[in-house]
C-alpha positions in Angstrom: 18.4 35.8 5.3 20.7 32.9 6.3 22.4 33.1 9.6 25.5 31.0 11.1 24.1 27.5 12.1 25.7 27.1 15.3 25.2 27.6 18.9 21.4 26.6 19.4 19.8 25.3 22.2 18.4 21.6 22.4 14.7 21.4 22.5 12.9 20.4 25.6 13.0 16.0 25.8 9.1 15.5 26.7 9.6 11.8 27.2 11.8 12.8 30.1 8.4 13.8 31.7 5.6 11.9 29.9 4.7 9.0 27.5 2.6 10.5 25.3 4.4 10.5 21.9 3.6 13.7 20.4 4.1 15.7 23.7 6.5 18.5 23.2 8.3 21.6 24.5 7.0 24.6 25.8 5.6 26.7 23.0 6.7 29.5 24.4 10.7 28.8 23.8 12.0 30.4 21.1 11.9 28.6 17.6 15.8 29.1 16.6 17.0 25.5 17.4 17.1 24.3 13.9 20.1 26.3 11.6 18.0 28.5 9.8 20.2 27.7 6.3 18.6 24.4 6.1 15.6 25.6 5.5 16.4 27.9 2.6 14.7 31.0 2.8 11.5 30.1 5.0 12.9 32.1 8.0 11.2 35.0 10.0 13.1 37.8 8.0 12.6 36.6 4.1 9.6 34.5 5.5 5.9 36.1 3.6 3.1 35.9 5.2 0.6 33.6 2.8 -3.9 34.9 2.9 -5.4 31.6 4.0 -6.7 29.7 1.5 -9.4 26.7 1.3 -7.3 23.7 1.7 -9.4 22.4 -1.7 -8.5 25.4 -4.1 -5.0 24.6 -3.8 -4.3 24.3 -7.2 -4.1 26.5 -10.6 -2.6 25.8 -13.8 0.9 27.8 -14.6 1.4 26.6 -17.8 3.3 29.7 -19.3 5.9 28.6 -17.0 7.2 25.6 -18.3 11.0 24.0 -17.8 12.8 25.8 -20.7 15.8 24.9 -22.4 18.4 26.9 -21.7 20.6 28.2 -24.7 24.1 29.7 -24.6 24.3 33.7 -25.4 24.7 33.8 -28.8 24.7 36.2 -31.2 23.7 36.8 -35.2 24.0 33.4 -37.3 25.5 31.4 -33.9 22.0 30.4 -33.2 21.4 27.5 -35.4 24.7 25.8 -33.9 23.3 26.2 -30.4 19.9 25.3 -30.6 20.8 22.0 -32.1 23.3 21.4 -29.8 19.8 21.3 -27.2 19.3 18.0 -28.7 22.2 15.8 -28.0 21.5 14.2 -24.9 19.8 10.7 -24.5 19.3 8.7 -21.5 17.5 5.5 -20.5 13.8 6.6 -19.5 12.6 3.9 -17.0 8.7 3.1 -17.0 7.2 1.9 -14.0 7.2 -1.8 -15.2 11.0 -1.5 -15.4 10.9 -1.4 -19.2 13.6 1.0 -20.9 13.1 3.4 -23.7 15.4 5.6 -25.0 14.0 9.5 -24.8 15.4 12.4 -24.3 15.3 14.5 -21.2 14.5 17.7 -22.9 11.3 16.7 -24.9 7.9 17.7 -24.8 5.1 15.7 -22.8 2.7 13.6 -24.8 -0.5 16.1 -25.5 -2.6 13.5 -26.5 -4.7 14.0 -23.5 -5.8 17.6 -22.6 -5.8 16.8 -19.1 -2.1 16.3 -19.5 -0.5 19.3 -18.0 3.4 20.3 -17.5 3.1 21.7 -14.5 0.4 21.1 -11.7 0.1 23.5 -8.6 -0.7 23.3 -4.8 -1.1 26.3 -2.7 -1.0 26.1 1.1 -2.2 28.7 3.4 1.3 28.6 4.9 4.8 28.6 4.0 6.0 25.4 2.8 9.6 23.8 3.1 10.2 20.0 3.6 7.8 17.4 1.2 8.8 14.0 -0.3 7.4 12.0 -2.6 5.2 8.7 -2.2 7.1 5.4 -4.0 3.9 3.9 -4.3 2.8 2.8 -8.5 -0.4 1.1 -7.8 -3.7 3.2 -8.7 -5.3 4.1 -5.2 -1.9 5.2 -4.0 0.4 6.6 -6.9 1.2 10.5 -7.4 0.8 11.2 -3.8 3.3 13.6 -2.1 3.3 14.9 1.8 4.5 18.0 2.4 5.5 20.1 5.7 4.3 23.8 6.7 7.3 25.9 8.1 5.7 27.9 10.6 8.2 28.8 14.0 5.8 28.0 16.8 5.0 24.1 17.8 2.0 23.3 15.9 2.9 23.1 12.0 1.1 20.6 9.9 1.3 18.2 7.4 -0.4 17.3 4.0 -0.7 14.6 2.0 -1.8 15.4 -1.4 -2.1 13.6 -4.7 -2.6 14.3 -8.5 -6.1 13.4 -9.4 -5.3 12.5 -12.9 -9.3 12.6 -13.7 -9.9 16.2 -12.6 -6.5 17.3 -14.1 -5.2 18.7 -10.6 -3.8 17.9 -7.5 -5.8 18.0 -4.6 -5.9 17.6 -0.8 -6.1 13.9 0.3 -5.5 14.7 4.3 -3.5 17.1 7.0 -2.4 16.2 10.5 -0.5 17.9 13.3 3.2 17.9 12.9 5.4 19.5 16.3 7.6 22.4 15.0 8.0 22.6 11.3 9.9 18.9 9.9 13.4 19.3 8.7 12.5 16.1 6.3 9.8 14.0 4.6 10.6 10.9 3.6 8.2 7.9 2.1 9.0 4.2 2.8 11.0 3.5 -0.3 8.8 0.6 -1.4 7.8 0.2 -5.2 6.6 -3.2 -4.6 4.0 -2.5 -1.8 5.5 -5.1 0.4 6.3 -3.1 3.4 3.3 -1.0 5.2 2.3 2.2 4.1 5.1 4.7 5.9 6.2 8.6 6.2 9.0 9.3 8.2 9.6 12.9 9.6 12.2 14.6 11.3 12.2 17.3 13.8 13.0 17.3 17.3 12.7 13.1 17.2 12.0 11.0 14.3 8.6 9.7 13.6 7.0 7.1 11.8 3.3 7.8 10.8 1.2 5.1 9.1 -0.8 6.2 6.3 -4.4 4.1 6.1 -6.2 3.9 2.5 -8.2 7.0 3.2 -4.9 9.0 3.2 -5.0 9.7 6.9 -2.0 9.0 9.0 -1.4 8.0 12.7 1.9 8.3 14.9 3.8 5.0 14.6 6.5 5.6 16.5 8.5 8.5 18.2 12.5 7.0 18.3 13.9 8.9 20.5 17.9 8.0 21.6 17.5 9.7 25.4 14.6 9.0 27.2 15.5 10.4 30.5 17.0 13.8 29.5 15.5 17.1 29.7 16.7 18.2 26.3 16.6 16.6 23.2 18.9 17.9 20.5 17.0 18.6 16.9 17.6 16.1 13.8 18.9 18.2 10.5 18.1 15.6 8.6 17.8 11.9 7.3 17.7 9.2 5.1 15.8 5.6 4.8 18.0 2.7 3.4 16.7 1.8 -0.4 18.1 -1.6 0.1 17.7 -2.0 3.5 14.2 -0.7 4.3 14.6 -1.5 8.1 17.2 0.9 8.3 16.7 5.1 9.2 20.0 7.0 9.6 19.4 10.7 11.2 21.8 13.3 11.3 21.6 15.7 14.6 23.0 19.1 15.7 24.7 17.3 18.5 27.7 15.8 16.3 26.1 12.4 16.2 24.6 10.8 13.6 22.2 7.6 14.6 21.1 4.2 12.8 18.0 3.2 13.7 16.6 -1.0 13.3 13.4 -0.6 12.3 11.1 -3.5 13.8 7.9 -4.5 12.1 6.6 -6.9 13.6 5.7 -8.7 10.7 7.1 -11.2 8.0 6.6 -9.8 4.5 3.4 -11.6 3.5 2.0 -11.9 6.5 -1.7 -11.7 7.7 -1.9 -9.0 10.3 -1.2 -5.8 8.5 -1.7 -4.2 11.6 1.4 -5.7 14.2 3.1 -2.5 15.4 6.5 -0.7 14.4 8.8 0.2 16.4 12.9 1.0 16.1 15.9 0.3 18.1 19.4 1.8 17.8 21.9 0.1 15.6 24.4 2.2 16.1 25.0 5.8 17.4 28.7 7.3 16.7 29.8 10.8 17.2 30.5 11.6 13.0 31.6 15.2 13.2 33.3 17.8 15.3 30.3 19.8 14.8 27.1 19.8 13.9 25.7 17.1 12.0 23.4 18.5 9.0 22.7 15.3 6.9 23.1 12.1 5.8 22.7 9.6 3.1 23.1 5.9 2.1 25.0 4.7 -0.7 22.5 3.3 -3.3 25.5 0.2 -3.8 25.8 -0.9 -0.6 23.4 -1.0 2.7 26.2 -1.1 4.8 27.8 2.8 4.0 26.6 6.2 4.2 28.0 9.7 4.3 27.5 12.8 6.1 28.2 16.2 6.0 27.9 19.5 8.8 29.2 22.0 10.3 32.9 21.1 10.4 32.7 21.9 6.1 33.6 18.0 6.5 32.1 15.2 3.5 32.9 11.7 5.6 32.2 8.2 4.6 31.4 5.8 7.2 30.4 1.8 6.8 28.3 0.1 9.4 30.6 -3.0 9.0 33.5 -0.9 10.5 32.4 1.9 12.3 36.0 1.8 14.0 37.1 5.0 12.0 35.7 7.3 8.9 37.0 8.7 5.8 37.1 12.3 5.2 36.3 12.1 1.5 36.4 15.8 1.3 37.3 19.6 3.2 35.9 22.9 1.8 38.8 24.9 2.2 37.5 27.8 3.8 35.7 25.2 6.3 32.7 26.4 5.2 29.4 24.2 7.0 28.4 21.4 4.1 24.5 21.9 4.2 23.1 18.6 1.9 24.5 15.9 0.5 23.0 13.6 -2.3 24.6 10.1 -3.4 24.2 9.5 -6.9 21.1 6.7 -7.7 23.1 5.1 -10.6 26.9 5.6 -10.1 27.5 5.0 -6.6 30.9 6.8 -7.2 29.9 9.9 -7.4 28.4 12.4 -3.8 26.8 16.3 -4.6 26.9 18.6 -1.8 27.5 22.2 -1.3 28.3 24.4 1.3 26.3 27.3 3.2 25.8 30.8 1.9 27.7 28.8 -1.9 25.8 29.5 -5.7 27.5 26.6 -6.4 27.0 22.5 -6.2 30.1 20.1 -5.7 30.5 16.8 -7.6 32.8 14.7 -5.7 34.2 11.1 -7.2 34.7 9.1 -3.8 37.7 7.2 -6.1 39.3 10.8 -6.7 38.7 12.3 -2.7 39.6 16.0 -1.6 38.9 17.5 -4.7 35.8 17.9 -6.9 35.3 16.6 -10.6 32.3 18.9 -11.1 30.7 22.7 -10.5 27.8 23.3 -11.0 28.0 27.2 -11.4 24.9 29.1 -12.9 22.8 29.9 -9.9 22.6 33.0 -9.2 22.3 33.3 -5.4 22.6 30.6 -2.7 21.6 27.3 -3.3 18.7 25.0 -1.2 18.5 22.0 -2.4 19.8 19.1 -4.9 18.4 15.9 -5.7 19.9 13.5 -8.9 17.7 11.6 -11.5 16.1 7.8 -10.3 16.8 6.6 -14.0 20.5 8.4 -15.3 23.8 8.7 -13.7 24.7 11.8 -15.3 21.7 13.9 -14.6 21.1 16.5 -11.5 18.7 18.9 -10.3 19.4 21.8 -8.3 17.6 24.7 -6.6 18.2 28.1 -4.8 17.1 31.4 -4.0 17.2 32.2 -7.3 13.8 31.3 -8.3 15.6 28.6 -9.8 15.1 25.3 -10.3 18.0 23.7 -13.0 18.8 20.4 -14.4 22.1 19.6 -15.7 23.7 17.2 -17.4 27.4 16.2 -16.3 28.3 13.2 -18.4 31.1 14.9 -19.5 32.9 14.8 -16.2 35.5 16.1 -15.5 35.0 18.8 -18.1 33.7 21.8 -17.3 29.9 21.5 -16.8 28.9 25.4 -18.6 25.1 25.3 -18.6 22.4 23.5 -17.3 19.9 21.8 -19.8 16.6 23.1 -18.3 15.7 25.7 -16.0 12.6 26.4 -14.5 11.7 29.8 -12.6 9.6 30.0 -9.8 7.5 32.7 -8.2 10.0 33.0 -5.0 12.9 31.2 -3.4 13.3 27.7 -4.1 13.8 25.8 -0.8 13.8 22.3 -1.7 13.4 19.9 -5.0 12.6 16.5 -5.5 13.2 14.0 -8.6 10.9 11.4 -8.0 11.7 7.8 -8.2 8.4 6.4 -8.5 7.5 8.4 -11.7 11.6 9.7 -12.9 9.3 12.4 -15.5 8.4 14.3 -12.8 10.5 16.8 -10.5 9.0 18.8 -7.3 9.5 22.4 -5.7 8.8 24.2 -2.5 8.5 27.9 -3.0 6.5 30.2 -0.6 3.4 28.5 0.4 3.1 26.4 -3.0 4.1 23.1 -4.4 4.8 22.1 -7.8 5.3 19.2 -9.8 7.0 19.6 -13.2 7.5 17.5 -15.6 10.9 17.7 -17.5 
């Protein structure tokens, strides 16, 4: 059940009293300080309660339950015309080399090796919500994912967890102690492996964990923009700069959104691994008249993001000239915008959609106020969008549905009728993923289990 996001008390500021960095609020107050709508349908009412499980029998093979094309209702001798029509889509498939090969998005995986599977399987013995996926390509570290428990109490916990390609499954690499359930994962975006091994998390403050080559992570750094307060008011949301990777934007109930300098300590290339990371604020600007519920860079330029929240307000801001923002786009019943997701390849082009909607937006930032896409076939409300590393015109979206879909809008601004794959799930979908590391792969959070699927 979704319930208004506004109105909700600021979590207790334990640096006000202490300077231990994972102190926290009483446990005792009341868990309804994050708007329940950003988390799908992981709260109390709709929220199961999952038998605990060994954390190393996580896994189990659904392979009956593959991403299926979907095909127009047809009827008599119309299905020849339709089921070819499944094959007329072709986009530049990137390898992890950069090399480009032309494939198309709806074919089968290579079944060469048996191991190979379409879908692989992790099962939690909680509820799951926020995960991300690792940008890391080399051996020791590639296929790994970290994913959040939604539990309303302080202690939640995270996993990191990785697809042993040997044994055919993924399995648990490590946990550690998360406060309150994160609102967002997010890996350093580093393909290269220049930068240190990050995760980022957001909740009542944003964190920076480093991850050692066993897999196990230590708090890096709490950034917190009031030390001296009582209350701290919870992040929705954030996003780490691709081409900037010293730059974390966060997006907070309290109408602000913040961009944070991330300090290494270190040249790239230099010998002590080890120099400490800290963060201090580039900028902090009040962005809506409400709250705040996420934010994203533009993929084109490290200077300009955009935010949406509670004021059913899209705006565009540049770091260059934070003077004023552009409204880009008003729903017209001023409904709260939820997510937002900047398109990887054509920087023109923002997805949103708005609480309680079965429906995701395409806006074209050169064409503002009024979308040039819809994105109509879900059946209840939608959780989560995320577009493809390696094509400007593809999308995945996800909702309470069961759903997970993938469309492709090339056509623009024709009307987008079907997606091109769908995928049902056991439960609610309450977030997806397209990875950018490995662009064949896509990942769900549903109940208390992860999934990787590869389209």
């Amino acid at each position: 059940m979704h319930h208004h996001p506004h109105n909700f008390t600021a979590y207790q500021n334990p640096s006000a009293s202490t300077s231990n960095s994972m102190a926290h609020a009483n446990v005792e107050q009341s868990f309804n300080q994050i708007p329940n709508e950003l988390y799908g349908s992981t709260s109390t009412s709709s929220m199961p309660t999952a038998p605990p499980r060994h954390q190393h029998q996580h896994q189990q093979q659904q392979q009956q339950q593959q991403f299926r094309p979907t095909i127009p209702q047809v009827s008599g001798n119309d299905m020849g015309a339709s089921t070819s029509a499944l094959h007329q889509a072709q986009t530049d498939i990137y390898d992890n080399f950069g090399n480009t090969s032309t494939s198309d998005l709806r074919r089968s995986s290579v079944r060469g090796d048996p191991r190979r599977k379409e879908i692989y399987a992790y099962n939690a013995p909680f509820t799951l919500f926020s995960h991300g996926w690792s940008a890391a390509t080399d051996p020791s570290r590639k296929f790994r994912l970290a994913v959040s428990s939604f539990i309303e109490d302080y202690s939640n916990k995270i996993h990191v967890i990785q697809l042993d390609e040997e044994a055919g499954e993924l399995v648990h690499r490590s946990t550690f102690d998360h406060p309150y359930p994160a609102t967002k994962i997010m890996w350093i975006p580093d393909q290269k492996g220049n930068f240190p091994d990050l995760l980022a998390t957001s909740g009542d403050y944003l964190r920076l964990w480093r991850v050692g080559t066993d897999n196990t992570a230590r708090i890096e750094s709490l950034l917190n923009t009031n030390r001296t307060a009582e209350y701290c008011a919870p992040l929705t949301s954030f996003d780490w700069n691709e081409l900037d990777m010293n730059l974390i934007g966060t997006s907070s109930i309290d109408t602000t959104c913040t961009v944070w300098q991330l300090e290494t300590g270190q040249a790239i290339g230099t010998t002590r691994p080890a120099a400490a990371i800290d963060g201090t604020v580039r900028t902090q600007l009040i962005a809506h008249d409400k709250e705040v519920f996420d934010i994203s860079f533009s993929r084109g330029s490290a200077q300009i993001f955009a935010s949406v929240g509670a004021d059913g307000s899209l705006r565009l801001f540049d770091l260059r000239r934070l003077e004023h923002s552009t409204i880009m786009y008003e729903d017209p019943q001023r409904q709260p915008l939820l997510r937002l997701a900047w398109n990887r390849n054509d920087h023109n082009y923002i997805a949103t959609f708005a609480q309680d909607s079965k429906e995701v937006l395409i806006l074209d930032l050169r064409l503002p106020c009024t979308p040039v896409g819809r994105l109509r076939n879900h059946e209840a409300t939608i959780n989560g969008l995320s577009w493809a590393p390696h094509s400007g015109s593809h999308i995945c979206t996800a909702g309470d549905d069961y759903q997970a879909l993938i469309w492709d809008v090339h056509e623009m601004p024709k009307p987008i009728d079907d997606p091109i794959l769908a995928y049902r799930a056991e439960a609610e979908v309450n977030q997806i993923h397209w990875s950018a590391a490995f662009p064949d792969w896509i990942s769900i959070c549903s109940d208390n289990k992860l999934e990787i699927l590869r389209v």
